[in-house]
DSSP file (Angstrom, degrees, kcal/mol; ACC not computed):
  #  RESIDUE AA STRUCTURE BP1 BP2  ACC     N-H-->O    O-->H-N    N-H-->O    O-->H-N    TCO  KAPPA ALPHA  PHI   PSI    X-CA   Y-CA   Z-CA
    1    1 A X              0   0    0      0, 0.0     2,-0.2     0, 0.0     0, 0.0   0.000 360.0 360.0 360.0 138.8   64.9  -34.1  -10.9
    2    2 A X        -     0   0    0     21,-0.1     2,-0.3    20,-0.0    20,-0.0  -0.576 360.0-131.5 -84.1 135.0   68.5  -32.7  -10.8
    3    3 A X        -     0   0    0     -2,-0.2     2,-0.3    18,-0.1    20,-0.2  -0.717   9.1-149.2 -90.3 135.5   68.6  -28.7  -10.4
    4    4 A X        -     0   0    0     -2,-0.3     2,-0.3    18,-0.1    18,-0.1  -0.796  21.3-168.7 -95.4 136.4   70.7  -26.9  -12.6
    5    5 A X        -     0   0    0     -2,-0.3     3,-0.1     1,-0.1    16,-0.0  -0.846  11.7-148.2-149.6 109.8   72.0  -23.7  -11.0
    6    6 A X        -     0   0    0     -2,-0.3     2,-0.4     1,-0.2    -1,-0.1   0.819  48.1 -62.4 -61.2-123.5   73.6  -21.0  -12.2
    7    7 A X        -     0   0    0      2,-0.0     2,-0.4     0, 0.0    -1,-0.2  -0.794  59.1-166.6-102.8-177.1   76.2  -18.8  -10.4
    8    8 A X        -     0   0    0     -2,-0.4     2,-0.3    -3,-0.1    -3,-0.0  -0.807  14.2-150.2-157.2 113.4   74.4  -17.1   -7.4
    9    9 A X        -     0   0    0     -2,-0.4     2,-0.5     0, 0.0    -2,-0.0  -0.728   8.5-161.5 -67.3 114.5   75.6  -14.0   -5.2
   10   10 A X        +     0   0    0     -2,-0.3    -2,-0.0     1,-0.2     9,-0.0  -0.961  12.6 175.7-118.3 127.1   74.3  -14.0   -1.3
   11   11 A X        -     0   0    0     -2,-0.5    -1,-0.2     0, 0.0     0, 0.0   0.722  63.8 -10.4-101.4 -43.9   74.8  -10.7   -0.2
   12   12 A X        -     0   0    0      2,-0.0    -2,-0.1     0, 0.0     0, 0.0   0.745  49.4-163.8-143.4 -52.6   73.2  -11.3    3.1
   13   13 A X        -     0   0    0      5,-0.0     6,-0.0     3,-0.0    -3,-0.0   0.961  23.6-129.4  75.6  92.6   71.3  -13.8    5.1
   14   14 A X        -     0   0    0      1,-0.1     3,-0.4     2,-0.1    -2,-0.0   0.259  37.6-103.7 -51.1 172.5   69.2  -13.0    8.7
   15   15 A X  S    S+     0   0    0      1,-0.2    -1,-0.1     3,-0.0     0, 0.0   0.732 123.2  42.7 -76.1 -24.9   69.7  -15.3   11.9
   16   16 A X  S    S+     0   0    0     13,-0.1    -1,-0.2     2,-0.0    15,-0.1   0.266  90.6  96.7-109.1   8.8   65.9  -16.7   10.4
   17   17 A X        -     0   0    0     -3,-0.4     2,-0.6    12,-0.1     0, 0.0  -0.271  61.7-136.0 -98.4-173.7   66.0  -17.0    7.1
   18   18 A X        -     0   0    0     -2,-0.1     2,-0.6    11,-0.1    -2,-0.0  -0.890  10.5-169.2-146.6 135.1   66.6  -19.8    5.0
   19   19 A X        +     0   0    0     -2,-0.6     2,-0.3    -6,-0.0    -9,-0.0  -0.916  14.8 170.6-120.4 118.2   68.9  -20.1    1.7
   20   20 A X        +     0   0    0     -2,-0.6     2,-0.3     2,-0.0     4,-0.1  -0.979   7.2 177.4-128.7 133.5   68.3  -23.2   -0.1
   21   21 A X        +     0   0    0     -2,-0.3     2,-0.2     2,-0.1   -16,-0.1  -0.975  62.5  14.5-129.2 115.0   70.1  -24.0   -4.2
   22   22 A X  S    S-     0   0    0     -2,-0.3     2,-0.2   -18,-0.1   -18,-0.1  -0.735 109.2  -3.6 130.5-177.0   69.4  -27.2   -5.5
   23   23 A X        -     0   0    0    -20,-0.2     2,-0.5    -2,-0.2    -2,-0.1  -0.318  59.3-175.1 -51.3 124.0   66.9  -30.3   -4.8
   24   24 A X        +     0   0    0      1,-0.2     3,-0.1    -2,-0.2    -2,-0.0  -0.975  24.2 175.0-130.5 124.2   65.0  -29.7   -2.0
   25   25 A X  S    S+     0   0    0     -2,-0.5     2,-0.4     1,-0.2    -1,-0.2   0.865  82.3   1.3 -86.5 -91.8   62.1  -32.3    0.0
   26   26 A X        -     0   0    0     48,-0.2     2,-0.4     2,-0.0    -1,-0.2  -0.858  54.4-169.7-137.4 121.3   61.3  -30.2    2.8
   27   27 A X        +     0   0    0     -2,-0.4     2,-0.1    -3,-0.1    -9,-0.0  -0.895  20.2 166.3-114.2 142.9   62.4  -26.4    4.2
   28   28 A X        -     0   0    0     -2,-0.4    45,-0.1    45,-0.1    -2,-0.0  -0.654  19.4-159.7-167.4  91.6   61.0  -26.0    7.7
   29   29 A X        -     0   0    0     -2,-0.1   -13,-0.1     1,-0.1     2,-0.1  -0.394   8.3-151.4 -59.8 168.5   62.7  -22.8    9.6
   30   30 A X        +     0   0    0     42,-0.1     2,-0.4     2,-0.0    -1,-0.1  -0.580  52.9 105.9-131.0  78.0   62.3  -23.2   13.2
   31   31 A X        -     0   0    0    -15,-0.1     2,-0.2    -2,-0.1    -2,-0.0  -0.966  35.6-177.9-157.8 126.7   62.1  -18.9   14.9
   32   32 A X        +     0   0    0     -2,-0.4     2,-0.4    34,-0.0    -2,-0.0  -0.753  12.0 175.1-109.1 170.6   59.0  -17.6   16.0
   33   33 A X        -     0   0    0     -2,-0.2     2,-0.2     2,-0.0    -2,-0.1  -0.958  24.5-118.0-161.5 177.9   59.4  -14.1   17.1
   34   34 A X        -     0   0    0     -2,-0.4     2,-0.3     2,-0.0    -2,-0.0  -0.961  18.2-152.2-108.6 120.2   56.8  -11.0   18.5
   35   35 A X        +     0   0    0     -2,-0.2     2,-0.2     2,-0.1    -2,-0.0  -0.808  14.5 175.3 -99.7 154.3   56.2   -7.4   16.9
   36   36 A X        +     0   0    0     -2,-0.3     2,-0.3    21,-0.0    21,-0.1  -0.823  19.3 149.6 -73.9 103.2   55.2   -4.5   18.7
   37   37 A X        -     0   0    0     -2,-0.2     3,-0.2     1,-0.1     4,-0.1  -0.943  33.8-120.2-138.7 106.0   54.9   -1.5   16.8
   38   38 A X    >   -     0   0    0     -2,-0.3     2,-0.6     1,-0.2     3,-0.5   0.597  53.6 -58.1 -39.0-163.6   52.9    2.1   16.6
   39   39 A X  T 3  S+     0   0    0      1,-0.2    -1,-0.2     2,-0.1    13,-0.1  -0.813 126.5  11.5 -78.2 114.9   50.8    3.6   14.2
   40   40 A X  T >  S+     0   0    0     -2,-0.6     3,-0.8    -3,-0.2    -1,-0.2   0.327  83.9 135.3 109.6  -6.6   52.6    4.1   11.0
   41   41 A X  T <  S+     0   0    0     -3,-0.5     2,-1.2     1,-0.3    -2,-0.1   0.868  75.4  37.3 -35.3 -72.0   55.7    1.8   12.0
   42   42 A X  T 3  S+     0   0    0     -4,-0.2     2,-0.5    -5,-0.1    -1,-0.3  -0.501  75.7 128.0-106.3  55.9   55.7    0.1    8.8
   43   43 A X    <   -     0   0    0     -2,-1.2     2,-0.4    -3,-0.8     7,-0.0  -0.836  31.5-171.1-115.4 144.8   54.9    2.3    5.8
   44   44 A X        +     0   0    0     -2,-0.5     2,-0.2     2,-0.1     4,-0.1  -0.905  26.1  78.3-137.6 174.8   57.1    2.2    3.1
   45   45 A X  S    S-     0   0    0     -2,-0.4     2,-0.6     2,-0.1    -2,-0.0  -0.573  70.5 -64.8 120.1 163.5   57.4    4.7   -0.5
   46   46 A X  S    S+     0   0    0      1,-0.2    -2,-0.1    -2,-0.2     0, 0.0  -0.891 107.6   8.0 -92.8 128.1   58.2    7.4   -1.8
   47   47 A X  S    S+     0   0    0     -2,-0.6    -1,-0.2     1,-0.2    -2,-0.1  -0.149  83.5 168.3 125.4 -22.4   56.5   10.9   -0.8
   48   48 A X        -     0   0    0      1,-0.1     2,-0.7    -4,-0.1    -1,-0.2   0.208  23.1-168.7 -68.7 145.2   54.5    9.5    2.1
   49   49 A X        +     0   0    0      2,-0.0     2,-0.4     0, 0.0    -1,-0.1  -0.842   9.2 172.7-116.2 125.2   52.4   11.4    5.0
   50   50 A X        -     0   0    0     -2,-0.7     2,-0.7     2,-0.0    -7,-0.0  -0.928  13.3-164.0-122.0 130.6   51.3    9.7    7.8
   51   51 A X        -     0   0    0     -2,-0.4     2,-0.5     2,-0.0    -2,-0.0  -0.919   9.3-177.4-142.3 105.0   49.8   12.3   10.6
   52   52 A X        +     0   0    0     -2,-0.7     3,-0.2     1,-0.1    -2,-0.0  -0.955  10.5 176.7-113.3 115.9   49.4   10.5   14.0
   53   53 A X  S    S+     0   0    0     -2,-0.5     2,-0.2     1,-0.3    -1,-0.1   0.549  72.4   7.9 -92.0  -9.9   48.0   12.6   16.2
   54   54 A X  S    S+     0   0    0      2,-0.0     2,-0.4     0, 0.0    -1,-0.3  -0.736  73.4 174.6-155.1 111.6   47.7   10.2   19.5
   55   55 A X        +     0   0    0     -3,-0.2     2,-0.4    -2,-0.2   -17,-0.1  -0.975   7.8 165.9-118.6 150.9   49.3    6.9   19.1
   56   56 A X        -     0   0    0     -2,-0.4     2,-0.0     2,-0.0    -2,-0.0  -0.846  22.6-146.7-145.2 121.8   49.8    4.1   21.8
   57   57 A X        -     0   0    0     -2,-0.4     2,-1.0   -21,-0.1   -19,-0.1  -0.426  10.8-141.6 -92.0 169.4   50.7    0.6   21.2
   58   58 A X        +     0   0    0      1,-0.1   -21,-0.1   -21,-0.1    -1,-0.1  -0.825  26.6 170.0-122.9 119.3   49.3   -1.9   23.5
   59   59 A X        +     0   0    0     -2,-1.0     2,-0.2   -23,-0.1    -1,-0.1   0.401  41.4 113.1-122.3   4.3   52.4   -4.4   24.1
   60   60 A X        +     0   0    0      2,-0.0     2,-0.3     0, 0.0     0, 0.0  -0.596  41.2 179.8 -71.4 157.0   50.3   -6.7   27.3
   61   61 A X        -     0   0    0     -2,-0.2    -2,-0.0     2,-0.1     0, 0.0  -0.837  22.5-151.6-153.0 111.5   49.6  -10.1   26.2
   62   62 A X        +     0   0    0     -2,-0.3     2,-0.1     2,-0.0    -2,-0.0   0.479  69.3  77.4 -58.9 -29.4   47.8  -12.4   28.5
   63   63 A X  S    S-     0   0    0      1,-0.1    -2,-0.1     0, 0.0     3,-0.1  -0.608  74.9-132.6 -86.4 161.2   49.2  -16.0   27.4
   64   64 A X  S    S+     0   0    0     -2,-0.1     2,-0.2     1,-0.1    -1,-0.1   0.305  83.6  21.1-112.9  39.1   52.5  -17.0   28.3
   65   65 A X        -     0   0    0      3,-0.0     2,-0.3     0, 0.0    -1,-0.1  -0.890  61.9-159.6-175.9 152.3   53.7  -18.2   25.2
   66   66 A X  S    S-     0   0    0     -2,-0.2     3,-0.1     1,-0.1   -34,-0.0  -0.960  74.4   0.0-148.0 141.0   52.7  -17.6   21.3
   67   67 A X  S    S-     0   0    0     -2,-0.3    -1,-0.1     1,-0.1   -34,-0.0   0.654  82.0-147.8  63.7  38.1   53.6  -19.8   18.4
   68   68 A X        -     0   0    0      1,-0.1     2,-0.3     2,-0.0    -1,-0.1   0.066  11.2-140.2 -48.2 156.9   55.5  -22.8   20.2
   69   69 A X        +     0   0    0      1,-0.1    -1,-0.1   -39,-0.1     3,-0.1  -0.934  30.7 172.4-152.7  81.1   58.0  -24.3   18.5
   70   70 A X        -     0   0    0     -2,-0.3     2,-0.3     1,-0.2    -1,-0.1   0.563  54.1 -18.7 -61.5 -49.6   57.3  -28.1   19.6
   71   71 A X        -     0   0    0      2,-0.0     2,-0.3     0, 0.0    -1,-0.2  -0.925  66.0-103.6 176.9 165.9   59.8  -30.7   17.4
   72   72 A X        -     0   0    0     -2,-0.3     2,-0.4    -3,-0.1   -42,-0.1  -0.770  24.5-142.7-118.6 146.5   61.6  -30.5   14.5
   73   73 A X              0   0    0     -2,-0.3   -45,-0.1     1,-0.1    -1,-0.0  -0.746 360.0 360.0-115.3 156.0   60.3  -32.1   11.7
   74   74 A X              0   0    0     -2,-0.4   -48,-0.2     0, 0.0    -1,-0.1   0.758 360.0 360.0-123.6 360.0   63.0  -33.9    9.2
């Protein structure tokens, strides 16, 4: 079925995201990527207190590859 689309303002767009308007069969991103981050990294709001009194992040990883990224599918 044909998509009707009004007007549409892209303000920004990451190196991984994907921006799709219109008929679509298959969206299929291809970027894996790795976080390392302390305690508390990722808190968001208004008014918050976060009280880390020892943090350590643990950033060895024993495989040598995570979340391969194999063929593209069309």
């Amino acid at each position: 079925m044909p998509a009707i689309v009004g007007s549409i303002q892209i303000v920004s767009i990451g190196s991984s995201a994907v921006m799709h308007v219109g008929d679509c069969y298959s969206i299929t991103p291809t970027s894996t990527t790795k976080t390392f981050a302390g305690a508390g990294s990722f808190n968001t709001g208004d008014g918050l207190f976060v009280e880390n009194h020892h943090s350590a992040t643990n950033t060895w990883d024993s495989d040598q590859a995570d979340q391969n990224i194999s063929g593209f599918l069309l």
